[in-house]
Each structure stands twice: as structure tokens, then as C-alpha cells.
C-alpha positions as CSV (number, residue, x, y, z in Angstrom):
1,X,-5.4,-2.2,0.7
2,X,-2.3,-3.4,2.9
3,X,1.1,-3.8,1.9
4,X,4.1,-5.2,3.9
5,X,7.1,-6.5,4.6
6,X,8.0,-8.9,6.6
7,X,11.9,-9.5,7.2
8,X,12.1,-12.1,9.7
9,X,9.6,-13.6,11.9
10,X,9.3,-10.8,14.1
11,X,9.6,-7.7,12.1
12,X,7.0,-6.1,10.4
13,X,6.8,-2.9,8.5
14,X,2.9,-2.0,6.6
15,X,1.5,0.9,4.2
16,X,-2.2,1.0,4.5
17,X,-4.6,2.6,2.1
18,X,-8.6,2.9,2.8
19,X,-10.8,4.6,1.1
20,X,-15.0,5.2,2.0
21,X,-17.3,7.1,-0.4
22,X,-20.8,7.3,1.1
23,X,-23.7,9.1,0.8
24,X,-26.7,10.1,3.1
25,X,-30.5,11.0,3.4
26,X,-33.1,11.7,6.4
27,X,-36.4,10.5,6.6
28,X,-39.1,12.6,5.8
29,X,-40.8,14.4,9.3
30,X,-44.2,12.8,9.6
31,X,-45.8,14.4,13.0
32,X,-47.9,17.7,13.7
33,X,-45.0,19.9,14.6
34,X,-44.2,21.8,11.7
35,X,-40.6,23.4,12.8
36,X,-40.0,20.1,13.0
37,X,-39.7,19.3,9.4
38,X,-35.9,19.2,7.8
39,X,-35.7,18.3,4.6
40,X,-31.9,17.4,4.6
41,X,-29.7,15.1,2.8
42,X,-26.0,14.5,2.6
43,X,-25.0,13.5,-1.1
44,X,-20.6,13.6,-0.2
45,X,-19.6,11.8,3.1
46,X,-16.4,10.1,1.9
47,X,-13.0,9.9,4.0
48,X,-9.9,8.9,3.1
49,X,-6.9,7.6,5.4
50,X,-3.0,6.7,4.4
51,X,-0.9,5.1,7.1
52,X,2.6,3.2,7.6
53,X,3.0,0.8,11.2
54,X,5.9,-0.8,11.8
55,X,7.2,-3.3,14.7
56,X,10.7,-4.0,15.0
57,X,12.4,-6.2,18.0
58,X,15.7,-6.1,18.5
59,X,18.2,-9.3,20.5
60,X,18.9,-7.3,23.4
61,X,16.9,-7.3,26.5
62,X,13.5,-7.8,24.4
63,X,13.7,-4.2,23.1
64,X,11.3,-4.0,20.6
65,X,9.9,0.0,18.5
66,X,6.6,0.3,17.2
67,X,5.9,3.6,14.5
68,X,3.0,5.1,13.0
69,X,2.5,7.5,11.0
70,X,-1.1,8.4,9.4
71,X,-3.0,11.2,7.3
72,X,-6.5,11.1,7.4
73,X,-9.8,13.3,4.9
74,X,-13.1,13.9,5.5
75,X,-15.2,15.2,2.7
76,X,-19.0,16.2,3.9
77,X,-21.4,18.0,2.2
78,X,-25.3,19.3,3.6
79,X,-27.8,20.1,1.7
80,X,-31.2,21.8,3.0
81,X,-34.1,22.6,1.4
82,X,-37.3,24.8,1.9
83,X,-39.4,21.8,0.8
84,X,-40.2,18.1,0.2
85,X,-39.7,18.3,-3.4
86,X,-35.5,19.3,-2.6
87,X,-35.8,21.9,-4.8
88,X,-35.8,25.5,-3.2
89,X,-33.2,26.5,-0.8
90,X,-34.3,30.0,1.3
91,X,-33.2,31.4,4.9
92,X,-30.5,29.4,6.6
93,X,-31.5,26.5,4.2
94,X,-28.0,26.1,2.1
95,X,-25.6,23.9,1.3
96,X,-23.0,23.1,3.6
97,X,-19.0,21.7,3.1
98,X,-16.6,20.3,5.8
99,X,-13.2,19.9,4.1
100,X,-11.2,18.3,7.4
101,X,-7.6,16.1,7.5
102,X,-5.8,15.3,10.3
103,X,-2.1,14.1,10.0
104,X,-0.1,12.5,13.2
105,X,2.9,10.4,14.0
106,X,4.1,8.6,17.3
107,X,6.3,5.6,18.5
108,X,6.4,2.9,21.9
109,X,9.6,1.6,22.7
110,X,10.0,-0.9,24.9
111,X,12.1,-3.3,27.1
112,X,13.3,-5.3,29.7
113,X,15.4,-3.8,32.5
114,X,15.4,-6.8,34.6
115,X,14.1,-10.3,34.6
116,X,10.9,-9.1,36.4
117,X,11.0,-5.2,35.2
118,X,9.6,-4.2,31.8
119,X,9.7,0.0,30.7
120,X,7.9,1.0,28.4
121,X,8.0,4.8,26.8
122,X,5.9,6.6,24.4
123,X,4.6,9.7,21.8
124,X,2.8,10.9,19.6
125,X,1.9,14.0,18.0
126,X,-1.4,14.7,15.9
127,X,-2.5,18.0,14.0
128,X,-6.2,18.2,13.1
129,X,-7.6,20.6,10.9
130,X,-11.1,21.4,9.8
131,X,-12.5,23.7,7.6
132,X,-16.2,24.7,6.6
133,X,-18.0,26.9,4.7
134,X,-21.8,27.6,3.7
135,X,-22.7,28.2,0.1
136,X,-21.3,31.6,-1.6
137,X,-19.6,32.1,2.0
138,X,-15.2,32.7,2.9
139,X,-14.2,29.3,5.0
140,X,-13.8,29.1,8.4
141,X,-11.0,27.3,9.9
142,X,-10.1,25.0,13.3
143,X,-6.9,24.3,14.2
144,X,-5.1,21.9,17.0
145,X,-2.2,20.2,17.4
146,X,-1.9,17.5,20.4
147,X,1.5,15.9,21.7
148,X,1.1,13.5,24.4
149,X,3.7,11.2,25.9
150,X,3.1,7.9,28.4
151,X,5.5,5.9,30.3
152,X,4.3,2.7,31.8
153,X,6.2,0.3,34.1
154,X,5.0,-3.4,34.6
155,X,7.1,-5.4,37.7
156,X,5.9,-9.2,37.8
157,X,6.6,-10.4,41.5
158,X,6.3,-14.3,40.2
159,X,4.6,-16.0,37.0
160,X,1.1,-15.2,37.9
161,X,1.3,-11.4,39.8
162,X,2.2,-8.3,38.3
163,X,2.1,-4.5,39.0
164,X,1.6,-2.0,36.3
165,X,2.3,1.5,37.0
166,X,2.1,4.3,33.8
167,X,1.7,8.2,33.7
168,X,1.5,10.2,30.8
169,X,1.3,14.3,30.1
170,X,-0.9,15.4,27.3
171,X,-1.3,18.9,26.1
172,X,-3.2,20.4,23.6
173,X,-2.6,23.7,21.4
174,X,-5.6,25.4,19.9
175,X,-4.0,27.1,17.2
176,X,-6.6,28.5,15.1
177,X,-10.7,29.1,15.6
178,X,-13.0,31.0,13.4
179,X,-16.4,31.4,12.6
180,X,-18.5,33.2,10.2
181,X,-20.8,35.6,12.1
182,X,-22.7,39.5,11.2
183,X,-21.2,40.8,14.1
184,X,-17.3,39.6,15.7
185,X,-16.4,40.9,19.9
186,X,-12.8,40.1,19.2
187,X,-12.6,42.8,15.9
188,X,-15.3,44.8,16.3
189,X,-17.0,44.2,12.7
190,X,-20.2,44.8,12.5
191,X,-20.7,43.3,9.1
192,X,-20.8,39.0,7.8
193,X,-17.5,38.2,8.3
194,X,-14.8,35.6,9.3
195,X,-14.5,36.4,13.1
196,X,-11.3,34.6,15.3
197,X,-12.0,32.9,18.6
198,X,-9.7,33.6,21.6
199,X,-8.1,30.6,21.8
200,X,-6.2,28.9,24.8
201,X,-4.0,25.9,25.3
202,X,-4.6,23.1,28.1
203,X,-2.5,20.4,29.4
204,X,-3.1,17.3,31.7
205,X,-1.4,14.0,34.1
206,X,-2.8,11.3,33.7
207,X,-2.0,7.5,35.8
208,X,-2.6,4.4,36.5
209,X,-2.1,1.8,39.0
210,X,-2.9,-1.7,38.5
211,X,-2.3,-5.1,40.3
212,X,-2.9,-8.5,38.5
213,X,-3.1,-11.7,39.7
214,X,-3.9,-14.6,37.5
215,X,-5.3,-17.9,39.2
216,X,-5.0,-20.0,36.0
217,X,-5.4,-18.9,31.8
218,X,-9.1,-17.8,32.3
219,X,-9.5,-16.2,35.2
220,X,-7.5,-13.3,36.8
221,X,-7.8,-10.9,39.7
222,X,-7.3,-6.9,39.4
223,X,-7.6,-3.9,41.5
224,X,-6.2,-0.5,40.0
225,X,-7.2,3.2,40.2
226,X,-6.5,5.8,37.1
227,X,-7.3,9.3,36.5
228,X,-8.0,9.5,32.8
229,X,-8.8,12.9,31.1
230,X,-10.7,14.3,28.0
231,X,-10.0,16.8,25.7
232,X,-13.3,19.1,24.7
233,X,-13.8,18.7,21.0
234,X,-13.7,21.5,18.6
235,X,-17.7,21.4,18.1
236,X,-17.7,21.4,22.7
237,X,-15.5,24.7,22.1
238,X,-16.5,26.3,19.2
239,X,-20.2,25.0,17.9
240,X,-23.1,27.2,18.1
241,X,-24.9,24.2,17.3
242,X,-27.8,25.9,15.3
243,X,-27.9,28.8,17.2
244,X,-28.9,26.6,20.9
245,X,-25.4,27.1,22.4
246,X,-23.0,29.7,22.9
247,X,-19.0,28.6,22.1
248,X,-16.8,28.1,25.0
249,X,-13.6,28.4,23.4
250,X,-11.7,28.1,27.3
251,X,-13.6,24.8,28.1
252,X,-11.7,22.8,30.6
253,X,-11.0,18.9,30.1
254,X,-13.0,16.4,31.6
255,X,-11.5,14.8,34.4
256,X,-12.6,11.0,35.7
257,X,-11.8,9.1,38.5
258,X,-11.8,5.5,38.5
């Protein structure tokens, strides 16, 4: 569901609401391998997202300020059986929650600063939080917040050539990892218990350099180079992944060339 408002014939300002309920099975294993088998199925896989954009241009120099703001749900729920029938649970065979949200905010603001010259400048910052938990188990908790900021340049030398230029610094804080483990290095607890990750923050430059020529309104010409990075998710840092993987919690980005 959208509402806006519409002031003029450039302004816009929009509350949207969405809303997905879904549930999930997996097909039953039919080979030979018999540690093959899961009998899963997911019966809560709904999400839930609130957010306000807004684009407002002002008479001056073609200055114009874009907004969002957003907070986003994720309800999930596992459940794993012994057997076909989905009616014994045993071993590691539970039921499993995710209760995640994520909430962010961020802005572009942009403008002419000559005929030819265009700045633009923005930021946003995002928290993400998610939280799970096992059947008859204490919740484990994920926490990182992200700000990043851009600035991008574009200089037209005529109607039909341009060169873009942008740079922006991201950094992520880790602020909270946990998992529930029998034994924890970081407390020494021998026992089932919520043990903390060491945690650590990263940050990263990123650019870009582009030059565009178009020959007519189909077809253009570009050359650029860019370094573009990746943050490691919290399931790259922090997932055993059933017991295949040991958590990294210091994994560096991923850097590309291009």
C-alpha cells in the first residue's frame, strides 16, 4: 500500500507499507543415501517493511534532496523432524526461530555548480539486527550498524560527453555476536550457554571513474574503472553452518577491481 503527496509537479513525498506472509516445504529425499534425508519444513516465513521517500527540488541551481527512511521484519521458523510422518523431533532435529528487523535512514543532495558541473553528496546509516533461538533454548543475538557516505561529480564537456567521478567511505560496526555453544573460548564456560564473539569493525574507499560519450539516443560509448567492496555477512562471520565451518568473526571485505 502507497500513500503520497504530491505538492507541485516536482515534489513528491510517499509512506509505503508491504506486507508478505509465506510459508515453505522441501521435497521428500528420494535417493540411496540415507544422511541425506531432511525432513524439513518452514510453516512462518513472513516480512514486513514500513518506509517514507521523499524528492524535493528546489529553484536554485537545480538543487534537488531525496530522503528515506525504512524499517524492515523477518519472521522465520524451521521445523525438523526425525521422520516422514513430521511427527517426532530427536537430536538436533528442533524447531528453529529467526526474529530479525533492520531499521536505516539516508539522504542525496544534489546540484549544479556550473552549467557543465553537477555535485552530488550522500548518506545513509542502517542498523540490522537478528536474533535466533532453537526450541526450549536463551536467544542469540547479531548486531551491526553501517554508515556509509558517497560523493559523485559529473562534468559534461558538450551535449553528448561527460565525465563522472564519485568516491565514497563505508564503514561497518559489529556491535554484538553470540551464539549458543556447550563450551565458549571467550568466558571459559564449559556448560550450554550464550557465548559472545570477538567482534571487530572494518571500513573501506571505494571509486569510480567513468567517461561517456553518446553518438545519438541509442547508442553510447563508456570506459571507467571502479573499485567496489563487500561487506561479509553475518552468516560469512558468524555461521557454523551445521557444524561444516568454523566462524570468522575478523573476516576482511571483499575487494573487486573493475
Amino acid at each position: 500500500m502507497k500513500v503520497a503527496f504530491t505538492p507541485n509537479t516536482t515534489d513528491e513525498y510517499a509512506l509505503v507499507l508491504s506486507t508478505q506472509k509465506g510459508t515453505k516445504q522441501q521435497p521428500l529425499y528420494s535417493g540411496e543415501t540415507a544422511r541425506a534425508e531432511r525432513y524439513w519444513r518452514w510453516p512462518q516465513w513472513d516480512k514486513d517493511s514500513i518506509y517514507f521517500l521523499s524528492h524535493t527540488e528546489f529553484d536554485s541551481h537545480n538543487i534537488y534532496l531525496n530522503t528515506k527512511a525504512f524499517f524492515d521484519t523477518f519472521k522465520n521458523e524451521l521445523d525438523s523432524f526425525d521422520n516422514a510422518g513430521f511427527s517426532r523431533q530427536t537430536g538436533s532435529n528442533r524447531n528453529s526461530y529467526y526474529r530479525d528487523y533492520s531499521y536505516g535512514a539516508g539522504f542525496e543532495l544534489g546540484g549544479d555548480l556550473t552549467l557543465n558541473d553537477t555535485l552530488k553528496f550522500s548518506a545513509v546509516l542502517k542498523q540490522d539486527v537478528h536474533r535466533e533461538h532453537n526450541s526450549n533454548e536463551p536467544t542469540a543475538v547479531d548486531k551491526d550498524r553501517t554508515y556509509s557516505f558517497g560523493l559523485e561529480n559529473t562534468y559534461r564537456f558538450s551535449e553528448r560527453t561527460k565525465l563522472i567521478t564519485g568516491m565514497s567511505f563505508d564503514r561497518r560496526e559489529a556491535k554484538r555476536a553470540e551464539n549458543y555453544q556447550a563450551r565458549c573460548p571467550t568466558t571459559n564456560v564449559r556448560s550450554q550457554s550464550i557465548c559472545p564473539f570477538n567482534v571487530a569493525d572494518k571500513n573501506v574507499f571505494n571509486y569510480q571513474i567513468k567517461l561517456v560519450h553518446s553518438f545519438d539516443e541509442q547508442d553510447e560509448f563508456s570506459l571507467g574503472f571502479a573499485k567496489k567492496t563487500r561487506f561479509p555477512t553475518m552468516k560469512d562471520r558468524y555461521s557454523y553452518r551445521l557444524n561444516r565451518a568454523e566462524p570468522n568473526p575478523f573476516l576482511d571485505p571483499e575487494i573487486a577491481y573493475h
